[in-house]
Backbone as a printed PyTorch tensor [residue, N CA C, xyz], in Angstrom:
tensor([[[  0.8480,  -1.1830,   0.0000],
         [  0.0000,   0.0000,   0.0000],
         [  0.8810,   1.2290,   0.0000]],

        [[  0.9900,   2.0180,  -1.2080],
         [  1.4690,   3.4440,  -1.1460],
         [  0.8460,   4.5780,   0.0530]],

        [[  1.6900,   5.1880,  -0.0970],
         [  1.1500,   6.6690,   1.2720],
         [  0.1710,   7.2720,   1.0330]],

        [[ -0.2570,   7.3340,  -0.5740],
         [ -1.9560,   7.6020,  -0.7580],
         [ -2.7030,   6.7290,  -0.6280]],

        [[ -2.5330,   5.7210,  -0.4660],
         [ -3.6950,   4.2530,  -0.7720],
         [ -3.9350,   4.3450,   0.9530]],

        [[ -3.0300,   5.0690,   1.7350],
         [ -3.5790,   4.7560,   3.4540],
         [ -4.5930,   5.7530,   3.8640]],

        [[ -5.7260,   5.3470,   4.2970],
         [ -6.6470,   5.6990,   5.0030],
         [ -6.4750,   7.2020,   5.4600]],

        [[ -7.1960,   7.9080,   5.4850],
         [ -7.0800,   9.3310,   6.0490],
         [ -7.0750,   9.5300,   7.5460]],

        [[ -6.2750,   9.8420,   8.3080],
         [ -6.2150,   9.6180,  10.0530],
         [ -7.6940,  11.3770,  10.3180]],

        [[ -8.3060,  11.3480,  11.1560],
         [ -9.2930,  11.6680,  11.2870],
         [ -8.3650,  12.6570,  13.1390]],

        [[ -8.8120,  14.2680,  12.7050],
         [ -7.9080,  14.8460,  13.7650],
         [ -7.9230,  14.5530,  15.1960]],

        [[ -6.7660,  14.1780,  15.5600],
         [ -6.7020,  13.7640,  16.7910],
         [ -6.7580,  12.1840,  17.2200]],

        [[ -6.6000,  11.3490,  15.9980],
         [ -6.8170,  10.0330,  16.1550],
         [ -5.6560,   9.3370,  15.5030]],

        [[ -5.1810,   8.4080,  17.2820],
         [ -3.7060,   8.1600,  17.0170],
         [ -2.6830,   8.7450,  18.0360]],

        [[ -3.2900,  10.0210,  18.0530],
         [ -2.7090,  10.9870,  19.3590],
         [ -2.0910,  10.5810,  20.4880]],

        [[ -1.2510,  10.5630,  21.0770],
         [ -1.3340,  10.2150,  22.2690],
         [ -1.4170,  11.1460,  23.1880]],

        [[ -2.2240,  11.0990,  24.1640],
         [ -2.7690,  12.1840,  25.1590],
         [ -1.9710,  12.5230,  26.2340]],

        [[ -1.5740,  13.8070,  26.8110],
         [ -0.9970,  13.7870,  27.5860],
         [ -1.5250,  13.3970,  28.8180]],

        [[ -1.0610,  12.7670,  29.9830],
         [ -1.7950,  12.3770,  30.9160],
         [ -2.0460,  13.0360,  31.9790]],

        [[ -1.6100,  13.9480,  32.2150],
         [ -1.9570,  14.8780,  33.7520],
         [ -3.0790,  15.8570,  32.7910]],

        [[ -2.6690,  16.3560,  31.4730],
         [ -3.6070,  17.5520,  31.4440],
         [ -5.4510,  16.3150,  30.9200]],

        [[ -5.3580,  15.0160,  30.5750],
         [ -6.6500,  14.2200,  30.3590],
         [ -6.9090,  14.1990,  31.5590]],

        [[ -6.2900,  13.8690,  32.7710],
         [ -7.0240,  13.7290,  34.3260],
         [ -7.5070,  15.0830,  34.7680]],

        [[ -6.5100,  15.6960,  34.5670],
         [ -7.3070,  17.3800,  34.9810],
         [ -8.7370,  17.6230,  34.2430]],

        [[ -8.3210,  17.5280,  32.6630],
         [-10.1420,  17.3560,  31.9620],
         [-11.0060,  16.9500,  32.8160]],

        [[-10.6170,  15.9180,  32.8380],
         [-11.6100,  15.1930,  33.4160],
         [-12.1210,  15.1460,  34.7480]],

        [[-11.5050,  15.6310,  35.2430],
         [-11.5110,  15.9880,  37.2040],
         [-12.4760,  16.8900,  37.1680]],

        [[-12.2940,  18.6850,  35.8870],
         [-12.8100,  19.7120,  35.9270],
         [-14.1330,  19.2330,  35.4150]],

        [[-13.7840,  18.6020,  34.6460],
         [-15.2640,  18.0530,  33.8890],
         [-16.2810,  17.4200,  35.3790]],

        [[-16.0010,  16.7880,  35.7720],
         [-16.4250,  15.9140,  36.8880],
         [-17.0960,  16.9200,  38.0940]],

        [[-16.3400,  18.3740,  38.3410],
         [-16.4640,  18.8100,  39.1570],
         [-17.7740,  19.8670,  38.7050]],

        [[-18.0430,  20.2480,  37.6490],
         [-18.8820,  20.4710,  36.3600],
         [-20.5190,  20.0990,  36.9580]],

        [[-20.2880,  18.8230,  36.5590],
         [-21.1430,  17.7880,  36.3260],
         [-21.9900,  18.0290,  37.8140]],

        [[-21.1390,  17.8230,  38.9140],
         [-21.4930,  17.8300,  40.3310],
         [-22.1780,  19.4190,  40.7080]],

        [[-21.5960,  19.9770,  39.8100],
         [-21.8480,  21.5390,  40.8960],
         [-23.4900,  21.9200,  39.8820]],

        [[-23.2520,  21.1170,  38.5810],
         [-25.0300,  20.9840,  37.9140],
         [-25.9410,  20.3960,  38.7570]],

        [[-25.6420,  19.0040,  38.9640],
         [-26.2200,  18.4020,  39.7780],
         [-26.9790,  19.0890,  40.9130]],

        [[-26.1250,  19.0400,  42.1390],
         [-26.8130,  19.9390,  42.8970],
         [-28.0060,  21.1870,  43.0340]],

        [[-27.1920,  21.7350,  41.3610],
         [-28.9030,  22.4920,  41.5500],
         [-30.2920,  21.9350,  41.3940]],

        [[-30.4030,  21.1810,  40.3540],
         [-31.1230,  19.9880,  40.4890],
         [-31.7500,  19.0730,  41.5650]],

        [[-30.4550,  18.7970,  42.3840],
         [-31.0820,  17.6490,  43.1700],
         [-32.2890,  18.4280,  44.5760]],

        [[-33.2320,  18.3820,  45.3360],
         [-33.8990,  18.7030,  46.3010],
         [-33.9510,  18.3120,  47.5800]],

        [[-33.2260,  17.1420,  47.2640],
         [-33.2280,  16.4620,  48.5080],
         [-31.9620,  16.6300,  49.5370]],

        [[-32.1860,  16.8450,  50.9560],
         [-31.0810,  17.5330,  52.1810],
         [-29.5500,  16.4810,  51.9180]],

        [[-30.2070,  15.4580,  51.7730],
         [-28.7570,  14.2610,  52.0950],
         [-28.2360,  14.4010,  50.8350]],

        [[-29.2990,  14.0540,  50.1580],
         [-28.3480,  14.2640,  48.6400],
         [-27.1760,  15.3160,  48.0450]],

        [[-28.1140,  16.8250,  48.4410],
         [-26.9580,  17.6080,  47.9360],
         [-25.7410,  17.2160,  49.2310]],

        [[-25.8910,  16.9710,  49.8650],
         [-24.6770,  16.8910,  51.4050],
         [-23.7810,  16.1160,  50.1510]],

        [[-24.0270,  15.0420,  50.2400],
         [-23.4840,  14.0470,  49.5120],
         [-22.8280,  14.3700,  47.7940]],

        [[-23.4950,  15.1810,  47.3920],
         [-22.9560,  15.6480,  46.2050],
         [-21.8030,  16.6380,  46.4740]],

        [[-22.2160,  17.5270,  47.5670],
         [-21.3200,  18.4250,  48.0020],
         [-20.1430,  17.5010,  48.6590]],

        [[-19.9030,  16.8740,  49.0600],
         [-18.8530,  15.9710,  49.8700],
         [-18.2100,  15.5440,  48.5190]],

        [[-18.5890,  14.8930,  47.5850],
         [-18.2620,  14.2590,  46.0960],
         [-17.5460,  15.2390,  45.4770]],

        [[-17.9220,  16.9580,  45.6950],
         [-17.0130,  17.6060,  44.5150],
         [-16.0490,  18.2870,  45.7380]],

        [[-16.0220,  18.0380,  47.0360],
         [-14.9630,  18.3290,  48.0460],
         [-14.0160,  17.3140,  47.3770]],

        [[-14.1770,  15.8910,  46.9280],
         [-13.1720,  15.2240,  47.4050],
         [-12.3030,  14.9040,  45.5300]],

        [[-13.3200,  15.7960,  44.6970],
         [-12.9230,  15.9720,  43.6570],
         [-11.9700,  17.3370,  43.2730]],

        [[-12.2100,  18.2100,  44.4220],
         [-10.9480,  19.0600,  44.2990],
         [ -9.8250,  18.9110,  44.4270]],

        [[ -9.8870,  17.8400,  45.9580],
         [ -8.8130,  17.5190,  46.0760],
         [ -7.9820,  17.0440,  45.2360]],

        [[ -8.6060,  15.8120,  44.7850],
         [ -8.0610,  15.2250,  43.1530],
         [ -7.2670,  16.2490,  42.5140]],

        [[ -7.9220,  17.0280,  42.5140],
         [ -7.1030,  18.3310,  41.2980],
         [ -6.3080,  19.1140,  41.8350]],

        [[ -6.2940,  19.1730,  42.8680],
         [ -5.0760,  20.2070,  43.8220],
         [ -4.6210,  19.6370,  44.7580]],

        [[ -3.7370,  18.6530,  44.2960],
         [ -3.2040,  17.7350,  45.7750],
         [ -2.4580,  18.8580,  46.7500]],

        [[ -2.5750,  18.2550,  48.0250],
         [ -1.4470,  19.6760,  48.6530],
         [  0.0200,  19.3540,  48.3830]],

        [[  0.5410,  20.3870,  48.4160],
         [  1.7130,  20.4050,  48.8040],
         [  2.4350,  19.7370,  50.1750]],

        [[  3.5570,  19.0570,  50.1800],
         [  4.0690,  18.3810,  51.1770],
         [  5.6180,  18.4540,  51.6570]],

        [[  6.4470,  18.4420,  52.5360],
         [  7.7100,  18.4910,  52.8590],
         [  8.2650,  17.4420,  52.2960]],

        [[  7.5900,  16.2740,  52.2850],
         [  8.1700,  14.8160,  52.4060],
         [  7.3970,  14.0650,  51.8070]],

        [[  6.3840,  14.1950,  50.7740],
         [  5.6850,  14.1200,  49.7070],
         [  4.6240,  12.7790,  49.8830]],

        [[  4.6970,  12.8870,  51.1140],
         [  4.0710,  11.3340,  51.6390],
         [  2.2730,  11.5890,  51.7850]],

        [[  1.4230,  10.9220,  51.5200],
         [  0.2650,  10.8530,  52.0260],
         [ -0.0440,  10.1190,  53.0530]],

        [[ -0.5170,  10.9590,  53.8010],
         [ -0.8000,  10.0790,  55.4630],
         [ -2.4000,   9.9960,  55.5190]],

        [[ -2.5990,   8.4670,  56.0860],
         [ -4.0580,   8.4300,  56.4670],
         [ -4.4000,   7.6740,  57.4690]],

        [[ -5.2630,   7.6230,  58.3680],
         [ -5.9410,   6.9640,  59.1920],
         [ -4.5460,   7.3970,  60.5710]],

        [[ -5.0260,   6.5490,  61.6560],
         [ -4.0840,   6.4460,  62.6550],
         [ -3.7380,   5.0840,  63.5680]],

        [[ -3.2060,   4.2790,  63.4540],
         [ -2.9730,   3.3270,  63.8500],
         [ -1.7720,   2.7760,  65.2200]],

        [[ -1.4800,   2.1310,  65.2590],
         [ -0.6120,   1.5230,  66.1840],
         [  0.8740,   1.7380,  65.7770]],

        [[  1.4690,   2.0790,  64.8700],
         [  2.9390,   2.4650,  64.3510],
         [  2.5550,   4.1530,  64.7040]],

        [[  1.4430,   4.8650,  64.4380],
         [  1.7780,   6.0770,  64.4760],
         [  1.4550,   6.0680,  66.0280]],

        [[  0.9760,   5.4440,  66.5450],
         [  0.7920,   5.9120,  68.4800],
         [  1.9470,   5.4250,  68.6110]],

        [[  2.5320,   4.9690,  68.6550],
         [  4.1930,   4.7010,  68.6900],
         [  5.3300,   5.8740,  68.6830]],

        [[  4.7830,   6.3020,  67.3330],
         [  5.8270,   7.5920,  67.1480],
         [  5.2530,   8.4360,  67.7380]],

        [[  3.8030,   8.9170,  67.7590],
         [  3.3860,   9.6010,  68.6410],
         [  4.0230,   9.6980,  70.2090]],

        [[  4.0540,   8.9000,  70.3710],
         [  4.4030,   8.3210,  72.1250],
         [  5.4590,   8.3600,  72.2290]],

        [[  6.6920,   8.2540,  71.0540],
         [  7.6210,   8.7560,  71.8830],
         [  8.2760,  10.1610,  71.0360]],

        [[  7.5500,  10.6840,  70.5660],
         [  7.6990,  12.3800,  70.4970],
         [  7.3630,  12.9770,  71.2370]],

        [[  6.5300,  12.3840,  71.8780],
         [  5.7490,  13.3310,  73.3790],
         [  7.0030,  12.9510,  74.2440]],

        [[  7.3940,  12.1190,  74.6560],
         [  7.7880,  11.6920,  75.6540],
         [  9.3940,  12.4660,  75.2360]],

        [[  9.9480,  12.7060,  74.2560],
         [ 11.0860,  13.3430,  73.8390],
         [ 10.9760,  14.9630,  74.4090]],

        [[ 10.1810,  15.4280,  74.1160],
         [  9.5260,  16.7300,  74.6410],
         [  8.9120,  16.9550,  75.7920]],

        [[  8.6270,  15.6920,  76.3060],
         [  8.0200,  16.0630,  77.7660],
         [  9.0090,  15.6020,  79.0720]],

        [[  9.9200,  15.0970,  78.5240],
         [ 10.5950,  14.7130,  79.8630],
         [ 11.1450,  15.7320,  81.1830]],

        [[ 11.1370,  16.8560,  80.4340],
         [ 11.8980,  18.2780,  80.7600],
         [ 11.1470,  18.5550,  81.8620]],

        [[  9.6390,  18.7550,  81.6730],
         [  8.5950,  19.0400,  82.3860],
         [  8.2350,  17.8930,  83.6440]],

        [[  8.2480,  16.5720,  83.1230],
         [  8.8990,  15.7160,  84.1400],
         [  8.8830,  15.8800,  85.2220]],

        [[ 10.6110,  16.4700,  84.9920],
         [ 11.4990,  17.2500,  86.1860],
         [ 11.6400,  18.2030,  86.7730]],

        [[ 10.9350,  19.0930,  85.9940],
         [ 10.8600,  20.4110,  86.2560],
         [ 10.2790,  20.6260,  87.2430]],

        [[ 10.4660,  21.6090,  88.6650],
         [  9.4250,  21.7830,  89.3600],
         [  8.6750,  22.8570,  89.4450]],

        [[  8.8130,  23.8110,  88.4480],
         [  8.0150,  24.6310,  87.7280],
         [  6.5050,  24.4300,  87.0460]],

        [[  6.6380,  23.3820,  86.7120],
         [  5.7460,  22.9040,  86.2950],
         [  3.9560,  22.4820,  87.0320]],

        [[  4.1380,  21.7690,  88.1790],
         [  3.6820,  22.5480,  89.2190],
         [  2.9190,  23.6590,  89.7770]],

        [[  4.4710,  24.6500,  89.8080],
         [  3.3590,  26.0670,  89.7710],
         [  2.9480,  26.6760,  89.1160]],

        [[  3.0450,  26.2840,  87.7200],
         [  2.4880,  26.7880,  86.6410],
         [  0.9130,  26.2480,  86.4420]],

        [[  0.6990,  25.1430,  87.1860],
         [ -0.0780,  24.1540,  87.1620],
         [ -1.0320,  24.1980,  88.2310]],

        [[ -0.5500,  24.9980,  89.4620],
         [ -1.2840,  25.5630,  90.7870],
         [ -1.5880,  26.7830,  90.1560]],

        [[ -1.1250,  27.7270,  89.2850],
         [ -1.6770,  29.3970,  88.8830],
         [ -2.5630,  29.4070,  87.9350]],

        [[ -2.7250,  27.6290,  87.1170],
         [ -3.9680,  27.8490,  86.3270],
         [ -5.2630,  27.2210,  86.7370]],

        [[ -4.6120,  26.5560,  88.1030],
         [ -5.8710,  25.5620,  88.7070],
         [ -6.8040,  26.7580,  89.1950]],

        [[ -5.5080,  28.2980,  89.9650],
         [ -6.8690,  28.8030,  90.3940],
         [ -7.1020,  30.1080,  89.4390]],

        [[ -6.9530,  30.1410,  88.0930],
         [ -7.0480,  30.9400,  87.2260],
         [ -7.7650,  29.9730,  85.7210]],

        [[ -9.4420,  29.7040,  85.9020],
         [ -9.4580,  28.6330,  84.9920],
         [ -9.6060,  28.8360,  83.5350]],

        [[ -9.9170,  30.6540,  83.5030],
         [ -9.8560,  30.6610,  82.0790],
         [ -8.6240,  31.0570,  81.4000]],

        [[ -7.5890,  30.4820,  82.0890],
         [ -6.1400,  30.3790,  81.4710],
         [ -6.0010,  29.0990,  81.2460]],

        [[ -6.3140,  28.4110,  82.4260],
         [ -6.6410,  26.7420,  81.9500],
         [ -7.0760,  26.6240,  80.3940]],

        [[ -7.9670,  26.8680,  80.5050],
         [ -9.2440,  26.5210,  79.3420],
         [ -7.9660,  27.2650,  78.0990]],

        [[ -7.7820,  28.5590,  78.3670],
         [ -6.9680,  29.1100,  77.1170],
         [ -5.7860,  28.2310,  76.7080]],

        [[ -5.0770,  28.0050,  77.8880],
         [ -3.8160,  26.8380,  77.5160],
         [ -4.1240,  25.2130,  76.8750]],

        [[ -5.3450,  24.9610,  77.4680],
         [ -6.0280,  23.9500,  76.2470],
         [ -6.3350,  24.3340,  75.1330]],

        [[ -7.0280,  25.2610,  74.4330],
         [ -7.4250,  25.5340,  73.2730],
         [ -5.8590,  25.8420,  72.5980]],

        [[ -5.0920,  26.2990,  73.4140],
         [ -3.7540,  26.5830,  72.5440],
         [ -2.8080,  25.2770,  72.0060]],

        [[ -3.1970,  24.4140,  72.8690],
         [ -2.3610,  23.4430,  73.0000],
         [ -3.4600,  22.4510,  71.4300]],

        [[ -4.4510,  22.0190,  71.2120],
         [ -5.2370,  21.8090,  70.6090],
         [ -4.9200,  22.4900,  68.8470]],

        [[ -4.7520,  23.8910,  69.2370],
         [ -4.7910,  24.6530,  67.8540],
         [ -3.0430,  24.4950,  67.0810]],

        [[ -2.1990,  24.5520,  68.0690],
         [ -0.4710,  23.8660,  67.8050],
         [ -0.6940,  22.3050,  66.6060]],

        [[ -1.2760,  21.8720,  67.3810],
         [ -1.5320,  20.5570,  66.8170],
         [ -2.3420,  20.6120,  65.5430]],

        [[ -3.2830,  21.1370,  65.6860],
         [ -3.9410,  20.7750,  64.6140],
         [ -3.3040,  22.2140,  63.2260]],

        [[ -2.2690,  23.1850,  63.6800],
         [ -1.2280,  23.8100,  63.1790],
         [ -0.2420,  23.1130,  62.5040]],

        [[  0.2770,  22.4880,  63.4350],
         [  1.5440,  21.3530,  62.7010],
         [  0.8580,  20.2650,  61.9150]],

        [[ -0.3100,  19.4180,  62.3150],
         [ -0.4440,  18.1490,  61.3880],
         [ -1.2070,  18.6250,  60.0120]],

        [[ -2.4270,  19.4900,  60.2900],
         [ -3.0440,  19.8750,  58.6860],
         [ -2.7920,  21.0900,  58.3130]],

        [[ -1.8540,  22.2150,  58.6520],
         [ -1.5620,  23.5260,  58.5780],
         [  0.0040,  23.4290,  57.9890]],

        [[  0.4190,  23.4280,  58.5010],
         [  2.2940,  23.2140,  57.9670],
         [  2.4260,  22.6450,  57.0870]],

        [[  2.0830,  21.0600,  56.4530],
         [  2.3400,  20.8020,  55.5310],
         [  3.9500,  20.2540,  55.3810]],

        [[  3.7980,  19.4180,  56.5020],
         [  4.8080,  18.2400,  56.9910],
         [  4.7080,  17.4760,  56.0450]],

        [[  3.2310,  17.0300,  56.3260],
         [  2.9570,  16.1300,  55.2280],
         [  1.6130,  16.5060,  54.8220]],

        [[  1.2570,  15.4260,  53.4420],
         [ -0.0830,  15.0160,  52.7950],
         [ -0.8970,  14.3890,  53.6330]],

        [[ -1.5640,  15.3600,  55.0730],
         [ -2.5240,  14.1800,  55.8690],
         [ -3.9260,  14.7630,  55.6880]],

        [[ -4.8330,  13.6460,  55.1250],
         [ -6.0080,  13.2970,  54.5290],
         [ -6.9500,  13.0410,  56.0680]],

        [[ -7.9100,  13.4460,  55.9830],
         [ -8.7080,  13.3050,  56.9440],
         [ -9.3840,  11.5980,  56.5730]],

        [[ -9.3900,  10.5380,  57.8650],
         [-10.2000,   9.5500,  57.3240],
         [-10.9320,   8.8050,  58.1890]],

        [[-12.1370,   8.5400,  58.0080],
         [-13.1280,   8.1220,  58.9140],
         [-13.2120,   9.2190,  60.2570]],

        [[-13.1630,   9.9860,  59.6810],
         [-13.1090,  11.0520,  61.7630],
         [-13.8840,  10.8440,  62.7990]],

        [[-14.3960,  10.8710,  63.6810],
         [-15.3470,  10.5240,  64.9930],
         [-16.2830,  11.5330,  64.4360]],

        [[-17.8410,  10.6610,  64.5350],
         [-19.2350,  11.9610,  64.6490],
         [-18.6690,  12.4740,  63.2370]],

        [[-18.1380,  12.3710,  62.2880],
         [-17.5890,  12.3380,  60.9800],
         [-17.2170,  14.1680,  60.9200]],

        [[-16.4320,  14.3550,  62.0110],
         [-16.1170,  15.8590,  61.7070],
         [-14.5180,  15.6930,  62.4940]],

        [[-14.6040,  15.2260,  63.5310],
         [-13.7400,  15.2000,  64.6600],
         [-12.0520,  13.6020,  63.9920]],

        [[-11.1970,  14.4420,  63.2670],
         [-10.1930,  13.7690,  62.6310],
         [ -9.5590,  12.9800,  63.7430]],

        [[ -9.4160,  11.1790,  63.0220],
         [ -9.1700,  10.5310,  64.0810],
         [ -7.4070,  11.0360,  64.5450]],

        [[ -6.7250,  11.5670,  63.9080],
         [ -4.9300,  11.6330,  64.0180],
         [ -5.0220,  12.9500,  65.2720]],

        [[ -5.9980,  13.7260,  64.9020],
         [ -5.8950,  15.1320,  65.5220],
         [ -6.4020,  13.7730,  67.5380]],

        [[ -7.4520,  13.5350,  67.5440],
         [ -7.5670,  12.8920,  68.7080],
         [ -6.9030,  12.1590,  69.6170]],

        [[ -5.8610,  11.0170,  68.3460],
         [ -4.6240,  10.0280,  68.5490],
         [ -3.2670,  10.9440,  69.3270]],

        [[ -3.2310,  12.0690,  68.2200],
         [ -2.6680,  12.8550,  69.2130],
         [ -2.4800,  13.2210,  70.4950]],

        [[ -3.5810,  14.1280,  70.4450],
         [ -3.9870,  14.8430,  71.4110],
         [ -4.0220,  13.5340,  73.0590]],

        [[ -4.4040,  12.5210,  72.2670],
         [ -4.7080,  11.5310,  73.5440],
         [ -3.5940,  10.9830,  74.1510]],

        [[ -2.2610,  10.9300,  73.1230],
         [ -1.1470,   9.8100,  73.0920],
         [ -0.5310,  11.1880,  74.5970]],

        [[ -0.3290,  11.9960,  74.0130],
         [  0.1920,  13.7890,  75.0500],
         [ -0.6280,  13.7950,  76.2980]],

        [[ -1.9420,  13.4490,  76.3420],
         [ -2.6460,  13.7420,  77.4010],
         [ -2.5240,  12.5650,  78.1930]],

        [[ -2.4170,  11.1830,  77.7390],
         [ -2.2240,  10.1100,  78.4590],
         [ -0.4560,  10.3690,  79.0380]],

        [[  0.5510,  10.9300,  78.3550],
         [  1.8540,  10.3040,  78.5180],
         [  1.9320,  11.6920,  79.9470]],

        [[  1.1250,  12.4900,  79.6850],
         [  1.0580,  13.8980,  81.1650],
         [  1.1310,  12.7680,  81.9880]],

        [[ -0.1440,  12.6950,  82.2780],
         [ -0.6910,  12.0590,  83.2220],
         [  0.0280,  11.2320,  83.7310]],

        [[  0.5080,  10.0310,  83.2210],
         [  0.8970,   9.0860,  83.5770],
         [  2.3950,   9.4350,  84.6210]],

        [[  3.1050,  10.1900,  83.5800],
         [  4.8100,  10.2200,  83.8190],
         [  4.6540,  11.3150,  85.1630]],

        [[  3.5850,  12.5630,  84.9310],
         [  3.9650,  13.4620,  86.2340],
         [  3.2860,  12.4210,  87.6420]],

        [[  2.5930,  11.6110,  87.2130],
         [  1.7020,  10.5730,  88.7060],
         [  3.2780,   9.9720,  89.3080]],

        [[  3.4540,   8.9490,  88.2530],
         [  4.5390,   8.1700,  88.0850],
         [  5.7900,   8.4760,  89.3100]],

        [[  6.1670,   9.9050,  88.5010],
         [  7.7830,  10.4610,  89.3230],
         [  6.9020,  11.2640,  90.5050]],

        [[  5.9200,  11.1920,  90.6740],
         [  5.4980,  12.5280,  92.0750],
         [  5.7140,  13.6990,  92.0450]],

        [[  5.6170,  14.0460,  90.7850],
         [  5.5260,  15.6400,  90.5480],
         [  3.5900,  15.7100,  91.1320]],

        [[  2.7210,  15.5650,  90.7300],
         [  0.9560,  15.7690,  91.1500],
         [  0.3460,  14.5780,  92.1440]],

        [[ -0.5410,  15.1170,  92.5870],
         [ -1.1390,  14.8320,  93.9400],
         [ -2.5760,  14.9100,  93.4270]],

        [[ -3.0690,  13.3850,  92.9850],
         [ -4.7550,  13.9070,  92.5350],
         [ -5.5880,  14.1570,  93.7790]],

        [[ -4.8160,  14.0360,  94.9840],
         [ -5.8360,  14.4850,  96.1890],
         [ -6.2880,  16.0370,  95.7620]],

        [[ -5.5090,  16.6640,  95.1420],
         [ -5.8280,  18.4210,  94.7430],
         [ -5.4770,  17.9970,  93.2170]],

        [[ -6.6690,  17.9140,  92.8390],
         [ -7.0350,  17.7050,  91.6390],
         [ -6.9230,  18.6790,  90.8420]],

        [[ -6.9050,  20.3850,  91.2190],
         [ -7.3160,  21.3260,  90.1550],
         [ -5.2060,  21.7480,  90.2160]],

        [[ -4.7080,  21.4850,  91.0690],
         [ -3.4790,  21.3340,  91.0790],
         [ -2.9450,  20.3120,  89.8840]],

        [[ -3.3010,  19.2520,  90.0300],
         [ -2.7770,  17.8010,  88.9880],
         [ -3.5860,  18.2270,  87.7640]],

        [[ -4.7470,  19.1210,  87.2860],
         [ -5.0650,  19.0610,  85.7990],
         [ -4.2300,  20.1620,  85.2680]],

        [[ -4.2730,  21.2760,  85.9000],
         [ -3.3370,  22.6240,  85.5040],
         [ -1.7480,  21.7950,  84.9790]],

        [[ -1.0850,  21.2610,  86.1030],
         [ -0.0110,  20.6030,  85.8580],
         [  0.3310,  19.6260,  84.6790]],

        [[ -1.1980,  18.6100,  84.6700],
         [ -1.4120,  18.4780,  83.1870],
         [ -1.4400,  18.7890,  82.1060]],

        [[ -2.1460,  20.4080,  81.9140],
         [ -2.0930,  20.7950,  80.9770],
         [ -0.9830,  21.5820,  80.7730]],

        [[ -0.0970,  22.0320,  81.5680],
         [  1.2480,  22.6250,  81.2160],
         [  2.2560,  21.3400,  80.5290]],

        [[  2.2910,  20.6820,  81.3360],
         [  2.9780,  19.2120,  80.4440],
         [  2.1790,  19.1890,  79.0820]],

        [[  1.1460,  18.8110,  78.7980],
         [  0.6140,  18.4160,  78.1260],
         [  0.9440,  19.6300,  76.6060]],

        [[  1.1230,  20.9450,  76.8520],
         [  1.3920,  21.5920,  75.7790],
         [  2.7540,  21.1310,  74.3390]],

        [[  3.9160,  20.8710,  75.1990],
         [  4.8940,  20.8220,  74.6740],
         [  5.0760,  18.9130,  73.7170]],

        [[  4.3540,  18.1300,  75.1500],
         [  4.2800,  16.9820,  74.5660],
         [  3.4290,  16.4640,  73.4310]],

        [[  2.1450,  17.4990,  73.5110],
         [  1.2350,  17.3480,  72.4780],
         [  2.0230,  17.9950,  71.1770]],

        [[  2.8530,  18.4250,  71.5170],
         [  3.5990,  19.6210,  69.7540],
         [  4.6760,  18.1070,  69.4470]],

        [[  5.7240,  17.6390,  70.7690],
         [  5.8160,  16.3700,  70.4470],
         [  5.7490,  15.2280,  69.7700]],

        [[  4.4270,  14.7650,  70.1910],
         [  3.9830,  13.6810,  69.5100],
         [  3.5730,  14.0820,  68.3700]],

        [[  3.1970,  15.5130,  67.5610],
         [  2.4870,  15.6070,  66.4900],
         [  3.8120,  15.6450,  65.3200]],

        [[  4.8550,  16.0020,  66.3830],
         [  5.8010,  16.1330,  65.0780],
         [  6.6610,  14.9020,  65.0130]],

        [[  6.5260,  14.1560,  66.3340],
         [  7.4790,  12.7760,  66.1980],
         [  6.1960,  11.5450,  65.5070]],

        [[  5.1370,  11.9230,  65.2430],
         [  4.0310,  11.1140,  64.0780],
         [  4.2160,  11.2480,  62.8310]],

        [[  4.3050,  12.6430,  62.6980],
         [  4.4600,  12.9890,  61.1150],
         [  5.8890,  13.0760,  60.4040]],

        [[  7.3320,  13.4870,  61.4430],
         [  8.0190,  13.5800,  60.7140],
         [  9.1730,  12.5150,  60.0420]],

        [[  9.0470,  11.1560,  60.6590],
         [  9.5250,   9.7630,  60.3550],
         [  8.9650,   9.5540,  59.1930]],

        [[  7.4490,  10.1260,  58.9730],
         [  6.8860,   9.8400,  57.2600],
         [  6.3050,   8.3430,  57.2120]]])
């Protein structure tokens, strides 16, 4: 068969497509489709559900950015591990400290410093694991489906390793309880930044 006797190629057929800009098509296309939808649909769960569908189709299209290019998900027994002993790397100080204590007696009787040094300690964390951009961490299955299980794993691995280590060495006295939670939560600041960065930054 001569070069005229071959078939006429028909534009664009044969092509080979590039592949990030066909997934992007198609992502935008997708995200399109969904945000039609919704006007359409009437029903409460449904749009929820459609709306959740083109949340998780953005993502698709704008992965985040990462230090260490890793995607992290769920929280398991290797990350309470590293968790546990990033806290414990960061909290030993406090330990010993006998500062700690009275930092811990000035918020027992000052409680909306308490309360403030929790919310601070809370917002660090959830700063370093989905804010910084350590890593790619994906929210998955969360508690009551809002409440991220890693942000809790955290927060719990720091609040358990307080507790335990200041009982432990006799730094707190739960007979004066508003003494031993203050004291808690002063420990509990540094170990909770701890464990969030000895979880995420092993990768």
């Amino acid at each position: 068969m001569t070069h005229s006797d071959a078939p006429a190629r028909r534009d664009g057929e044969g092509d080979i497509p590039d592949g990030s800009e066909s997934t992007e098509a198609t992502v935008e296309d997708l995200i399109e489709e969904l945000e039609t939808l919704e006007d359409v649909v009437d029903d409460t769960e449904e749009r929820r559900r459609v709306r959740g569908a083109m949340r998780t189709a953005r993502d698709l299209a704008t992965p985040k950015p990462s230090v260490f290019g890793t995607v992290v998900r769920g929280f398991d027994r290797g990350d309470i591990a590293e968790a546990f002993l990033g806290s414990v790397l960061f909290g030993v100080p406090m330990l010993v400290e006998g500062g700690t204590t009275e930092i811990g007696a000035y918020l027992g009787a000052n409680p909306a410093f308490l309360v403030g040094t929790a919310l601070v300690t809370v917002l660090l964390v959830v700063g370093i694991v989905y804010v910084a951009d350590f890593q790619d961490v994906r929210v998955h299955r969360p508690f009551l489906g809002i409440v991220p299980r890693r942000l809790v794993g955290v927060l719990g691995v720091a609040a358990f390793t307080a507790v335990v280590g200041l009982t432990a060495w006799g730094q707190i006295d739960w007979a004066d309880p508003t003494v031993a939670l203050g004291s808690t939560v002063v420990a509990g600041l540094p170990m909770a930044v701890g464990a969030a960065l000895g979880d995420l930054l092993p990768g």
